[in-house]
LUMMAR-974177 format. One line per field, with one value per residue (C-alpha): residue number from 1; x, y, z. Coordinates in steps of 0.001 Angstrom, whole numbers, plus 524288, in hexadecimal, padded with zeros to 5 digits. Example, Ala and Ser with C-alpha at 12.3 -4.5 7.8 and 13.67 -1.06 7.14 Angstrom:
! residues 2
num = c(1, 2) .
u = c(8300C, 83566) .
v = c(7EE6C, 7FBDC) .
w = c(81E78, 81BE4) .
! end
This chain:
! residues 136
num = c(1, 2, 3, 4, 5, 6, 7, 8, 9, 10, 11, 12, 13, 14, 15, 16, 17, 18, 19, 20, 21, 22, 23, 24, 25, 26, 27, 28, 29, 30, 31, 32, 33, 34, 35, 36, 37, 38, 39, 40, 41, 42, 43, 44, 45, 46, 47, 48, 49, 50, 51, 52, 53, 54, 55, 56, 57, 58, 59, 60, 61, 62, 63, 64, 65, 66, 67, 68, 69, 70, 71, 72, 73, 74, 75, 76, 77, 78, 79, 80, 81, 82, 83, 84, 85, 86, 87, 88, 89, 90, 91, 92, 93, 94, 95, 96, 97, 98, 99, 100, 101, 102, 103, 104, 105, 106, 107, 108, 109, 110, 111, 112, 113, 114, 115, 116, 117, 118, 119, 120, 121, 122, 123, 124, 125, 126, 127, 128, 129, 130, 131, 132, 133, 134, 135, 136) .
u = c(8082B, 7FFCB, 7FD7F, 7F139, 7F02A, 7E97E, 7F2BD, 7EE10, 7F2EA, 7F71F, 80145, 80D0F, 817B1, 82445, 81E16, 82704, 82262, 82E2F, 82BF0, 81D1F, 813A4, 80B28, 8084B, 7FE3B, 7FB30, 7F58F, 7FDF4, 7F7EC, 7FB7C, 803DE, 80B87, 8190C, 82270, 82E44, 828A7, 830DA, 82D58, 8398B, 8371F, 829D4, 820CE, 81919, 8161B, 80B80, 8089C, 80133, 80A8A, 804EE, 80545, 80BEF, 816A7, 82374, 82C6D, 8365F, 833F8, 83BC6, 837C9, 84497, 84316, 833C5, 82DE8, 82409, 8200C, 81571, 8135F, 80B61, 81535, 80BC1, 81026, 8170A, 82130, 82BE1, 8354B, 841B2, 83DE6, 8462F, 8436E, 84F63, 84CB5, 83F8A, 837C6, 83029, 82EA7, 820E2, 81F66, 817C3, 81F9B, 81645, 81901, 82131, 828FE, 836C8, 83FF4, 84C88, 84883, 851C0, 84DEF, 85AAA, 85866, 84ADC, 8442C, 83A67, 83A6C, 82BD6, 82879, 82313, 8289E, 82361, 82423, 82A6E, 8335D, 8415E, 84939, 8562D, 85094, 859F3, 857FC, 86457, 8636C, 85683, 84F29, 84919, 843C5, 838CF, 835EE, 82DF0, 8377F, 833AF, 83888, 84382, 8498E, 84903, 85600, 85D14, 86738, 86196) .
v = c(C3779, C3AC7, C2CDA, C29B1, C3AC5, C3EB9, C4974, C4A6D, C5778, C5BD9, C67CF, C6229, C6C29, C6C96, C63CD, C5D27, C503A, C49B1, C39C7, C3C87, C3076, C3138, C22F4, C223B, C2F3A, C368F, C4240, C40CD, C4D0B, C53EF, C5ECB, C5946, C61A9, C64C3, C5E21, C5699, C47AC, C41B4, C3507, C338D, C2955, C2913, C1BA9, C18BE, C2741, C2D87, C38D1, C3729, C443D, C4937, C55B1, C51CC, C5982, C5CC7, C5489, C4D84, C4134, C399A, C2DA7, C2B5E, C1FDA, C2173, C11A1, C0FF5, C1EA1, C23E0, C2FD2, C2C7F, C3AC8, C4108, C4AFD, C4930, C4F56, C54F3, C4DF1, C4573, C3699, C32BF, C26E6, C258F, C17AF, C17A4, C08F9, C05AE, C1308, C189B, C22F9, C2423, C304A, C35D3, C41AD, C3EC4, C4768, C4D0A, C44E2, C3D5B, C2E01, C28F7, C1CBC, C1D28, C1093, C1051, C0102, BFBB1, C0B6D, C0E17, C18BB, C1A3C, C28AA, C2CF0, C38D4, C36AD, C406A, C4386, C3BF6, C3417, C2661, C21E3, C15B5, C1423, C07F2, C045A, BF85B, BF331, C01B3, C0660, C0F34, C1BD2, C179C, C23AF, C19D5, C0DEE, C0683, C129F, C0DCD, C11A7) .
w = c(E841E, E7671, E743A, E68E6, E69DA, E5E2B, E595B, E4BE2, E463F, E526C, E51DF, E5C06, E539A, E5C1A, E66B6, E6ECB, E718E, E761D, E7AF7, E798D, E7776, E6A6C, E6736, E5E72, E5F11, E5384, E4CD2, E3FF1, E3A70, E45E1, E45F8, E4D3A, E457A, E4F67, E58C3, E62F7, E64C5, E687F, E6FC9, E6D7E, E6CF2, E60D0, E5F10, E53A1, E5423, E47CE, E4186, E32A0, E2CE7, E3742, E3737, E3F28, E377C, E40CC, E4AC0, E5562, E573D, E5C76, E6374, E5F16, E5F8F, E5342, E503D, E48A7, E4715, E3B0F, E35FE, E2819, E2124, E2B91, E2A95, E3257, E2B3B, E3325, E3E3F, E479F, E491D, E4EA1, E555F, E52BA, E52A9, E4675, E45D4, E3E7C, E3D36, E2FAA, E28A5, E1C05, E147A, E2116, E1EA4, E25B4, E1C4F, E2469, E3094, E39E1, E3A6F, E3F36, E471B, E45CA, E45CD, E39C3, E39BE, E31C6, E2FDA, E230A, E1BF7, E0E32, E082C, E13B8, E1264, E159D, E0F10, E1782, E2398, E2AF4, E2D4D, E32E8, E3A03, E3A5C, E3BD9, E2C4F, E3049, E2867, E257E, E1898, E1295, E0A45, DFC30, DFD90, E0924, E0152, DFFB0, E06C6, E10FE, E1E5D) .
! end
């Protein structure tokens, strides 16, 4: 349990942090490329700026998470509660979003090339403009 850890720039490459508990904790800036998360708890965590390419991150619960200019590019969110979450400039090219719950998330300049959104859960989200009007 990492709960309100201050993590900022911490290097967690390759870590395997499966059904850990980071609410609220701060990974401003963290290195989580290829890092295993599945499960997780990372309720109103901090991830702005943050490196997740690669990561596995099925099944985590990420409301009201900051991912403000992240890159999680490649990675898998399968699953994944991103309900309130902010996704600000967030790199999620070639990622895997299917049935991912992004309900009142704001998007804007997000990233999205060739990510899959399949059945997930658009509800009062904030769309990037390259989503706009596209069927989901």
């Amino acid at each position: 349990d990492l709960s309100y850890a201050v993590l900022e720039h911490a290097d967690l490459t390759s870590a395997i942090m499966t059904r850990a508990v980071l609410e609220e904790a701060n990974l401003t800036g963290a290195y989580l490329n290829g890092a295993t998360l599945d499960g997780a708890d990372l309720r109103k965590v901090n991830l702005s700026r943050a490196k997740l390419t690669g990561t596995n991150l099925v099944n985590v619960n990420l409301a009201e998470a900051n991912l403000r200019g992240a890159n999680l590019s490649w990675s898998s969110l399968r699953g994944a509660n991103l309900r309130g979450a902010t996704l600000y400039r967030t790199k999620l090219s070639w990622s895997n979003l299917s049935n991912v719950d992004l309900s009142e998330a704001v998007m804007i300049n997000a990233k999205m090339e060739k990510t899959n959104i399949s059945h997930a859960n658009l509800t009062n989200t904030i769309l990037p403009d390259s989503l706009k009007g596209a069927d989901g």
